[in-house]
N, C-alpha and C positions, 0 to 999 in steps of 0.2 A: 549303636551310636547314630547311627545312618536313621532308622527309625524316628530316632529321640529328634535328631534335628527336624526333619519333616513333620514331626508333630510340634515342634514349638513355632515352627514357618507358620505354621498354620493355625496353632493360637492365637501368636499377637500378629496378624498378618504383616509380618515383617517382608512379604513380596511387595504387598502393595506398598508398605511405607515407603521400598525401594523405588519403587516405580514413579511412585507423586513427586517424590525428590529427586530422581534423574529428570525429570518431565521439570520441577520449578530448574535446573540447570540448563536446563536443555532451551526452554521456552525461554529463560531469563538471558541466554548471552544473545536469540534472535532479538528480544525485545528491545535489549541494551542497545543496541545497534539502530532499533527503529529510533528509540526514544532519544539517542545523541542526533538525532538527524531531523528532531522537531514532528515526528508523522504522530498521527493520529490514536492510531495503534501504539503501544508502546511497551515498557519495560511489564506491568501489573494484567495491563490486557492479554498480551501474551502468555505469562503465566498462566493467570486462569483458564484460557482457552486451555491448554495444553492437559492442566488437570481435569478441567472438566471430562475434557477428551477422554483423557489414562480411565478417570473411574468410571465412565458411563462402558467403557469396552470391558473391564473388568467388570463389571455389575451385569452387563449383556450375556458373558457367558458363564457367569454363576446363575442367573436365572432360570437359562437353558437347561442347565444340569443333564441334557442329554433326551429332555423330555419337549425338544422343540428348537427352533430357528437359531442360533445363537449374535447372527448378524442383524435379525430384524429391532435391537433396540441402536444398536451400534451404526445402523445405517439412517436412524433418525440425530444424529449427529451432523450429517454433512448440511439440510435443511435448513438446522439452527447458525451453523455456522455463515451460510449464504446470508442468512436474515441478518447475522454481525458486519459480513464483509460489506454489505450493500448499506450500511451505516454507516462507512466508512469515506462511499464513493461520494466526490460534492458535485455539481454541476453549478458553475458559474459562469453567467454570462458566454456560454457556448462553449468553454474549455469543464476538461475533466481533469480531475483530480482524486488522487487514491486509490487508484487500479495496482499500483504495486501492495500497497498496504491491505489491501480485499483479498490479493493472491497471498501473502506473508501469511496473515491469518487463517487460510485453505491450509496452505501446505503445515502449519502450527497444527493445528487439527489432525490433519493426517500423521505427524512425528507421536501424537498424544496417542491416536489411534494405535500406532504401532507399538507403544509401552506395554499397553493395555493388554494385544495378545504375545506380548514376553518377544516382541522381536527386535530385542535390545541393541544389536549389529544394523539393523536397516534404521532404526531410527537416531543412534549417532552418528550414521554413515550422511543421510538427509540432511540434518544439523550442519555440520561441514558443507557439504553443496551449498546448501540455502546461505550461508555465512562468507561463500565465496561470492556467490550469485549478487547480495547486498553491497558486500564492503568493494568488491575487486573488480564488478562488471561497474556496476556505478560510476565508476571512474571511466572508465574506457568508453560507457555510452554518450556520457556527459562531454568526454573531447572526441568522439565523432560527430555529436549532435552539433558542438558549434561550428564544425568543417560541413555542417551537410545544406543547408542551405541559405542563401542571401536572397533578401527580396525590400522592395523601397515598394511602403504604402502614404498616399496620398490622402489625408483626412480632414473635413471641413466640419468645424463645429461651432457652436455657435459662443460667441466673445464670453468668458467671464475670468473671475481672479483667480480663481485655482484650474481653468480647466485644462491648461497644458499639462499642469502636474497630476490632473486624474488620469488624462492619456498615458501619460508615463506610467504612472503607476499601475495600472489595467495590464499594458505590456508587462511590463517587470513580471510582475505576478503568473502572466501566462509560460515565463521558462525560456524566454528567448532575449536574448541580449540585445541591446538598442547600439549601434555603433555611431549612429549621428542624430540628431534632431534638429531641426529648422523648423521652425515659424515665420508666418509672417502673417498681417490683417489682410483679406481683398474683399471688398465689398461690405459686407455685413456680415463676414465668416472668417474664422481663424482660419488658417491654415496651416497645419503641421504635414512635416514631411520626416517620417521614421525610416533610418535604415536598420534592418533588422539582419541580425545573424542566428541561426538555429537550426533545430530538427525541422525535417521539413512537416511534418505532420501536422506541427505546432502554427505554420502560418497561416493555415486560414482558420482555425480556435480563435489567433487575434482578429484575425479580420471580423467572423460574425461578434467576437466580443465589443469592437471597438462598435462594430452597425448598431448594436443594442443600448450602447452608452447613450443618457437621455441628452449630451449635449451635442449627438455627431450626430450631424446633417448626410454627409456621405463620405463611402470610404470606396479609392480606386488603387491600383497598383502600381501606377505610378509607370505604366511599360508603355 
């Protein structure tokens, strides 16, 4: 009996079918998560990643059959995966974005990897982690980040109808909260004055973002 099963395993490779389909569960509830939260990566991308993953590992050590490297196809995985994550990263105007999303899809890869050589315990064990690491740490970054630093930037631009609401806009977009804004005209230059709350990491992203802006004249700190 014992026999007969491992020969029908092994006809309709009912391993792998397991595996592709743990790997779309697996890859679908990190992706869910990416994709309620708007990233770039998302529910479909993740999936695929993960498959990909499961059968290029699986097809790496069937090729091997013992007659050579079995990690050398399986290590050209991580490569391709770089070239996705770095499609991910954006550089605007001096701030980054998509460094969590570039890491989600690494460790996606690596979950996929671990299907592939049958280490079904490490890779729903990472799944967990990773689903804490998104959903639970998120929160907790997100309200230390707006306890971590205030800072009043001074910026001079030049007068037009929308350009207080580009300023704004610019910040918003960088992750840091505006707690006041003031304007006023002096000379031939707007003057906005931002108080900012946020990660400190984050305030001088605005700062080169806002120096870049084609209608800021200059930008000081206001200290």
């Amino acid at each position: 009996m014992t026999e007969f099963w491992h020969s029908l395993v092994r006809e309709f490779r009912l391993e792998l079918l397991f595996q592709l389909l743990l790997g779309v569960l697996l890859g679908g509830a990190i992706g869910l998560e990416r994709e309620l939260k708007g990233k770039p990566a998302g529910l479909r991308t993740n999936i695929l990643i993960i498959i990909g993953a499961t059968l290029f590992t699986v097809l790496s050590f069937r090729m091997a059959q013992g007659r050579g490297d079995p990690a050398r196809v399986a290590a050209q995985i991580l490569p391709g995966i770089g070239f996705i994550g770095a499609g991910t990263i954006l550089h605007l105007r001096g701030s980054v974005t998509g460094l969590t999303s570039a890491a989600t899809i690494w460790v996606v890869a690596a979950i996929g990897m671990s299907l592939g050589a049958r280490a079904y315990l490490e890779a729903l064990g990472t799944t967990f982690v990773v689903m804490v690491v998104l959903a639970g740490l998120g929160r907790a970054e997100a309200l230390i980040g707006r306890q971590a630093a205030r800072s009043r930037l001074l910026v001079h631009a030049r007068p037009g109808p929308t350009t207080l609401e580009d300023l704004q806009e610019l910040v918003r977009i960088s992750g840091v909260e505006i707690e006041h804004t003031k304007a006023r005209p002096e000379n031939a230059d707007l003057v906005v004055e931002f108080d900012l709350v946020g990660p400190r990491r984050l305030h001088d992203q605005i700062l080169i973002s806002l120096v870049h802006h084609p209608s800021v004249r200059s930008v000081s700190t206001g200290e």
